[in-house]
C-alpha positions in Angstrom: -19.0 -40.6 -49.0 -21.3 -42.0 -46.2 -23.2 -44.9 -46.5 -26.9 -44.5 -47.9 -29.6 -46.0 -45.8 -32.0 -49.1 -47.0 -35.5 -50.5 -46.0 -34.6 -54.2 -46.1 -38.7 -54.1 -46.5 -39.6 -52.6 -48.9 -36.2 -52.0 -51.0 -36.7 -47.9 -50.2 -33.0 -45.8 -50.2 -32.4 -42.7 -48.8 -29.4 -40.1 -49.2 -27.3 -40.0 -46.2 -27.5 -36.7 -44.4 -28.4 -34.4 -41.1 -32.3 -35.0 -42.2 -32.2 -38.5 -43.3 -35.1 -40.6 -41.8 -34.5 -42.3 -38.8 -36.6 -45.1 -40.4 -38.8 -45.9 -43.1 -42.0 -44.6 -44.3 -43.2 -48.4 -44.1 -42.0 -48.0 -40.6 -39.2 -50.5 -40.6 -35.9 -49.9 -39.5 -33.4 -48.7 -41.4 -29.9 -50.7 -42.5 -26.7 -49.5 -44.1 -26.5 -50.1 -47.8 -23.0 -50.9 -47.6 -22.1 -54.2 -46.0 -18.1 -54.5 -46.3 -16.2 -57.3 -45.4 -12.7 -58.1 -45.4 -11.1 -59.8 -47.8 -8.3 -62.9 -46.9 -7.8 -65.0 -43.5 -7.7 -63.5 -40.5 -4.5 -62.4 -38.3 -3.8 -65.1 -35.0 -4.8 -62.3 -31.8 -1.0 -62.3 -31.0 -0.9 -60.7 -34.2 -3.2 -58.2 -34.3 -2.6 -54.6 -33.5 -5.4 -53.9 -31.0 -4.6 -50.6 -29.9 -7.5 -49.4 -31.9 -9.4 -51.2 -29.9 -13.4 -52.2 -31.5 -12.1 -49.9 -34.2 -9.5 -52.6 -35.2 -12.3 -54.4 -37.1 -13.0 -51.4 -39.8 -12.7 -53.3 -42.8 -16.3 -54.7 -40.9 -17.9 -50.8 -40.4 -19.6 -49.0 -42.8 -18.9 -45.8 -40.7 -15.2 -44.0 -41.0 -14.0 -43.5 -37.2 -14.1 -40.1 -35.9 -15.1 -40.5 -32.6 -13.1 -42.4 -30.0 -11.6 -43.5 -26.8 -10.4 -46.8 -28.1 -12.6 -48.4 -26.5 -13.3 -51.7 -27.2 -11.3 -55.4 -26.9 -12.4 -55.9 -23.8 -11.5 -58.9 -21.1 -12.7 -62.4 -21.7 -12.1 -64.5 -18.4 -12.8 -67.9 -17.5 -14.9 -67.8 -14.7 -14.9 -71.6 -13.4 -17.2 -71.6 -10.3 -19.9 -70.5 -13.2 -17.9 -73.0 -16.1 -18.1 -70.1 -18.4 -16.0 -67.0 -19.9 -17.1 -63.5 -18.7 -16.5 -60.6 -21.6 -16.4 -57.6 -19.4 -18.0 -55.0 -21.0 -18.2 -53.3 -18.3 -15.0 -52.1 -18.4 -15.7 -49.6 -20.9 -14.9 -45.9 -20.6 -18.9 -45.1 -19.2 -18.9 -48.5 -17.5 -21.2 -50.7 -19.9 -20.9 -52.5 -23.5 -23.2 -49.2 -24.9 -20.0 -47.5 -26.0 -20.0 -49.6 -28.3 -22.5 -47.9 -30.3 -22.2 -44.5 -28.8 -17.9 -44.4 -31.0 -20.2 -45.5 -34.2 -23.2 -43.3 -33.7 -21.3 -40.5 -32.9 -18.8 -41.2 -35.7 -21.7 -41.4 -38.5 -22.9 -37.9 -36.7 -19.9 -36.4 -37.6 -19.5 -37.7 -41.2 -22.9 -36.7 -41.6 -22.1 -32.9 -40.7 -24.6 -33.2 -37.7 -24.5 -30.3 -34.9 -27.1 -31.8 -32.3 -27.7 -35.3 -30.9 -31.0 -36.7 -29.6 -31.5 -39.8 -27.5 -34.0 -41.6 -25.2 -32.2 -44.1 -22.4 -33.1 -45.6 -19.3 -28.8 -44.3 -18.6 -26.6 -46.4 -20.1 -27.2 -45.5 -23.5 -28.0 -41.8 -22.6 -24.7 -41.4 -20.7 -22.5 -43.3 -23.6 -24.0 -40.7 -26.0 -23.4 -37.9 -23.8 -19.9 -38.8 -23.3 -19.0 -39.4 -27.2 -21.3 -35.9 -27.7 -18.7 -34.0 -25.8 -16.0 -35.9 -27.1 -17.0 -35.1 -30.9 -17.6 -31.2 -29.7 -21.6 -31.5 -30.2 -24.9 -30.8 -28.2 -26.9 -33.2 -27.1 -30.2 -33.7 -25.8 -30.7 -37.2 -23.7 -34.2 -38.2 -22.6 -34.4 -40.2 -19.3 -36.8 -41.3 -16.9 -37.8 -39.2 -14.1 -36.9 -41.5 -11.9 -33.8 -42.6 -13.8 -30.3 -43.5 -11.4 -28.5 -40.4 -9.7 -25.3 -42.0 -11.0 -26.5 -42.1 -14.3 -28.1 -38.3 -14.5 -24.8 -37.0 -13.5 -22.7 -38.6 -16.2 -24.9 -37.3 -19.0 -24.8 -33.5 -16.6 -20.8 -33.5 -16.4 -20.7 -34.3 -20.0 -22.6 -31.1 -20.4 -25.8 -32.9 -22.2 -29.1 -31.8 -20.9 -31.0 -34.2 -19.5 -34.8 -34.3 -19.7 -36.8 -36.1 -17.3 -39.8 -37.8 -18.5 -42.4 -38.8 -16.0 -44.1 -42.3 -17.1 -42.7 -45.6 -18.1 -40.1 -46.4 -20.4 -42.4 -45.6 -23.5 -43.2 -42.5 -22.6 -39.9 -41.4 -22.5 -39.1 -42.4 -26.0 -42.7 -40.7 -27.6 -41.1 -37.8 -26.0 -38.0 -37.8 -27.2 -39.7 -38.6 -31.0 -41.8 -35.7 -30.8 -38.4 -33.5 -30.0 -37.2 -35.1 -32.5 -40.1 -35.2 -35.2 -41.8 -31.8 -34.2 -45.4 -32.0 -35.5 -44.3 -34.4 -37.6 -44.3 -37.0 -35.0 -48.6 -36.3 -34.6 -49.1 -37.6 -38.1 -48.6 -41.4 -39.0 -46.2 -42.6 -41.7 -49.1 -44.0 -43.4 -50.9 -40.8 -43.3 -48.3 -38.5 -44.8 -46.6 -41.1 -46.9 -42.9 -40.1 -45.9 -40.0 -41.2 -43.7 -40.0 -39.7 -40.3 -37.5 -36.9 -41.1 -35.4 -35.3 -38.7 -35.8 -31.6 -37.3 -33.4 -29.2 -36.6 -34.1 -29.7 -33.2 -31.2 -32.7 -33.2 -30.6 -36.1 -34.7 -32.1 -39.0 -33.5 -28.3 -40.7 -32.1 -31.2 -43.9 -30.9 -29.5 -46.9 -29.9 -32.8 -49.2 -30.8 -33.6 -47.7 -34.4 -29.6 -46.0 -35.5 -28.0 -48.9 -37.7 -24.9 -46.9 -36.6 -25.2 -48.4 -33.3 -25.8 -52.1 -34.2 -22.6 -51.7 -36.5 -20.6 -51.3 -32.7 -22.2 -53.7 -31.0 -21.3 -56.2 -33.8 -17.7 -55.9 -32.7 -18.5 -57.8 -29.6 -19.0 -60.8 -31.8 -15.4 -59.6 -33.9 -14.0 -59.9 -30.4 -15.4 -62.8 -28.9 -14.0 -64.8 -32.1 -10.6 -63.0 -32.2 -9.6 -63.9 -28.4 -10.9 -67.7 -29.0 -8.2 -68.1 -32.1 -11.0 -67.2 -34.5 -13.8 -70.0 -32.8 -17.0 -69.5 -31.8 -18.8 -70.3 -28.3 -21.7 -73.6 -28.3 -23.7 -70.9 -26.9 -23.6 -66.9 -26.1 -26.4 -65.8 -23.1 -27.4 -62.3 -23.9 -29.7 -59.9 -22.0 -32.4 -58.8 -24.0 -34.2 -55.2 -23.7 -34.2 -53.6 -27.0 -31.9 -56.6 -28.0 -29.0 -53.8 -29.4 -26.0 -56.3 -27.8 -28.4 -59.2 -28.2 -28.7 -58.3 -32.9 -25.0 -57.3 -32.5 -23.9 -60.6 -31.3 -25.8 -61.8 -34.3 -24.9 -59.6 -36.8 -21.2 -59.6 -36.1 -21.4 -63.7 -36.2 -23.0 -63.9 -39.4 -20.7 -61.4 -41.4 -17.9 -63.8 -39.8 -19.3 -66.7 -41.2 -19.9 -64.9 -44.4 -16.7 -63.8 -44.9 -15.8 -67.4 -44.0 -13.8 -66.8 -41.1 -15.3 -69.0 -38.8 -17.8 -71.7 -39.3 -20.9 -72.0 -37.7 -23.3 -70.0 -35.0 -23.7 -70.2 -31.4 -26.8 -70.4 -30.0 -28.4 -67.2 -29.0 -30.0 -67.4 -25.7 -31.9 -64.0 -24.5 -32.8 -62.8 -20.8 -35.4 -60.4 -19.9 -36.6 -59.2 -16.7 -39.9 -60.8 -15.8 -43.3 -58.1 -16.4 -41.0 -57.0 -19.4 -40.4 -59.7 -21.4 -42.3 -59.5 -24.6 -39.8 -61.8 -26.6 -40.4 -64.8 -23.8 -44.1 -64.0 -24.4 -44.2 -64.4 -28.4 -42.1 -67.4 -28.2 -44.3 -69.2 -25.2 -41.7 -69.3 -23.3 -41.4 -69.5 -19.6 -40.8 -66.9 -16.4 -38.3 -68.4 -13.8 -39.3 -66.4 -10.7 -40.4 -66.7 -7.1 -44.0 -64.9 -8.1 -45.8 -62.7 -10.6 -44.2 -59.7 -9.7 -42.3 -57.4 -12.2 -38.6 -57.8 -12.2 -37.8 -54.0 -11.5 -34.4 -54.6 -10.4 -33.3 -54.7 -14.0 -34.0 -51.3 -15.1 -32.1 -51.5 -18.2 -34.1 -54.0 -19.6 -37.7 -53.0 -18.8 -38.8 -52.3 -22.6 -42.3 -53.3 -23.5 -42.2 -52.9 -27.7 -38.5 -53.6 -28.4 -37.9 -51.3 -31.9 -36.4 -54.5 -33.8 -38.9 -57.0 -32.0 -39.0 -59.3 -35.6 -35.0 -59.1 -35.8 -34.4 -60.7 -32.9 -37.2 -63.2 -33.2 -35.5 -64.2 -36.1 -31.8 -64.1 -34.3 -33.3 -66.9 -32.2 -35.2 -68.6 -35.0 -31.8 -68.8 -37.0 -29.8 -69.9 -34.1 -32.3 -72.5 -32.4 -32.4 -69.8 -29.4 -34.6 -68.8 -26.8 -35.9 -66.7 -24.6 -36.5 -66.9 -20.5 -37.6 -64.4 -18.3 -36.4 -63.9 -14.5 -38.0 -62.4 -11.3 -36.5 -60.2 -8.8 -35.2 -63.3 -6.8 -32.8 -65.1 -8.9 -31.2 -61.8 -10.5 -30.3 -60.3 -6.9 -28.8 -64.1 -6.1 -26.3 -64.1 -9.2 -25.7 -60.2 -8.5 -24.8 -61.4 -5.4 -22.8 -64.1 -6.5 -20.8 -62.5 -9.0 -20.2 -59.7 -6.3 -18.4 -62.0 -4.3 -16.6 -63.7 -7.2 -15.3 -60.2 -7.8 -17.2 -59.2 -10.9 -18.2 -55.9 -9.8 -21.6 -55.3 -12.1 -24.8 -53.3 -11.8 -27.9 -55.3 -11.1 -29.6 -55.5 -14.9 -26.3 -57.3 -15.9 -27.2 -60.0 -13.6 -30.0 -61.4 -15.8 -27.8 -63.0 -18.5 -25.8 -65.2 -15.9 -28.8 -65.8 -14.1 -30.5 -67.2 -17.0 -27.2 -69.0 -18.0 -28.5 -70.9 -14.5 -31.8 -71.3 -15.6 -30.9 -72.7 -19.1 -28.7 -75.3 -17.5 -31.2 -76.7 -15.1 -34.1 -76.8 -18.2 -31.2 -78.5 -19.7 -30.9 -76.2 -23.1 -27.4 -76.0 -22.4 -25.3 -78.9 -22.0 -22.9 -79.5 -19.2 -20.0 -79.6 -21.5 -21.5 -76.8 -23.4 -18.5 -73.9 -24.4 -20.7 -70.4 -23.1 -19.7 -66.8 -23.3 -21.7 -64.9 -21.4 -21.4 -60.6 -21.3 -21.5 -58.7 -17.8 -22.6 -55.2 -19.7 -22.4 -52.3 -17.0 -20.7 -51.1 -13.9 -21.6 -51.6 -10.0 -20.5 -48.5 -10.2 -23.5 -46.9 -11.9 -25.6 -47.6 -8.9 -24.0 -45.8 -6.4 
């Protein structure tokens, strides 16, 4: 039986199904109502069979796996002209970490007897939700900007996904995709009509910010990180932060581990946003490392004005003693060029979490003997 969804607000559950909410009628996000955890200590990585890959950790997932390429496990390197280890996510079967979510998303779509998919993107997510679509033999509908990456729009085409360009910014593309998703619905407040915003038979919301299906993937980066360090965890992990879905997975995944008292202790969760699109950095005062007051619009991944879980990953960094920086144009394109010729072969938004790895060192938030992970999440590839 699927997991039921609960409002971690206001206590509200809701049946699982194709028309279950895509969040609460109090308008918070939605969690599973399950939380499993294994029970005993963990297998040595020598010992583990990984050929499941993320999937490996399922005594973790509330979600039975139907959908998959086995992704997952992927490389952590030390990388000593940074003094740090690289997890290359970008090694994932559509080039960044967003599979993660797309193998559990699409999973709970299945279990949940769903026939269409919905999704708004700036391409990542849109093409990892695409790909797992045709994989689990359903439509889907993926909702990009208009002026979203050639590379990118042809993924989600040659997965046979229809892609809808949106003209406007970021947001825009996401009302659109809620009123596909909501119909008239989406015209009338939750507050008004005192209900969940259900979901049509136009498709099901497969939303990497607001699915809890997607956060339970992205945990499994922080399953992985601890597996391949002989079940330890980093002094520090530097994140990028857009809607903050790796970002709340890294957190998520570490605190079910110390939970289910496999490892003790948290890193430090340091975020990265692009500078003009940093709303995190701006709640917590923080500060904009860039060369002038431009918008960072190199990072296109990350340019998210009202992240969906904006008080989750405030709290991430509350729990953690984190932070927040933001970065201009300038010192992303240096460390894109950097880790180019280092041979890291990444797209330019996942250049903003070892650029603010950089910037946290010189401010002197992390230590020179410091122990940093520090995820490269997409494919030079995707900008061809």
């Amino acid at each position: 039986m699927p997991s039921a969804l609960h409002c971690p607000a206001c206590d509200r559950l809701y049946d699982p199904g194709p028309d279950e909410p895509w969040r609460c009628a109090c308008g918070h996000a939605l969690e599973f109502a399950d939380r499993p955890r294994p029970q005993g200590e963990p297998l040595p990585l020598h010992r583990l069979d990984t050929s499941e890959g993320l999937w490996t950790f399922f005594e973790f997932l509330p979600i039975e796996k139907r959908v998959t390429f086995h992704e997952g496990f992927t490389p952590l390197v030390d990388a000593p002209e940074w003094d740090v280890q690289f997890k290359l996510e970008y090694v994932f079967p559509t080039g960044s970490f967003k599979d993660r979510g797309a193998t559990t998303t699409l999973s709970r779509a299945l279990e949940l007897g769903v026939e269409k998919v919905i999704e708004d993107s700036s391409g990542n997510a849109g093409a990892s939700i695409a790909t797992y679509a045709a994989r689990a033999g359903l439509e889907a509908d993926i909702y990009v900007p208009a002026d979203v990456t050639q590379s990118k729009l042809m993924a989600i085409q040659r997965a046979d996904a229809r892609p809808v360009r949106v003209e406007g910014d970021r947001q825009d593309v996401t009302a659109a995709c809620l009123e596909a998703v909501e119909g008239e619905a989406s015209q009338i407040t939750d507050a008004e009509s005192g209900a969940a915003p259900r979901q049509t038979g136009a498709g099901w919301y497969a939303s990497h910010a607001w699915n809890p299906a997607f956060y339970a993937g992205t945990m499994t980066f922080a399953f992985e990180v601890a597996a391949q360090r002989e079940w330890t965890v980093p002094d520090a992990v530097v994140l990028p932060i857009g809607h903050g879905t790796l970002f709340l997975g890294a957190y998520r995944g570490f605190s079910l581990l110390n939970e289910a008292g496999i490892v003790d202790g948290m890193p430090r969760l340091l975020g990265s946003q692009s500078a003009g699109h940093a709303p995190i950095v701006a709640e917590l005062g923080g500060r904009t490392v860039a060369d002038d007051d431009a918008a960072a619009d190199i990072a296109d991944g990350i340019q998210i004005t009202e992240p969906a879980r904006k008080a989750e990953i405030l709290e991430a960094i509350a729990e953690t003693d984190g932070d927040a920086i933001a970065l201009g144009s300038d010192p992303i394109e240096s460390a894109l060029d950097r880790l180019h010729r280092g041979g890291f072969y990444v797209e330019p938004t996942c250049a903003v979490a070892p650029a603010a790895l950089e910037a946290y060192r010189e401010a002197g938030t992390i230590a020179d003997d410091d122990d940093v992970v520090v995820p490269l999440t997409g494919s030079g590839l995707k900008t061809l």
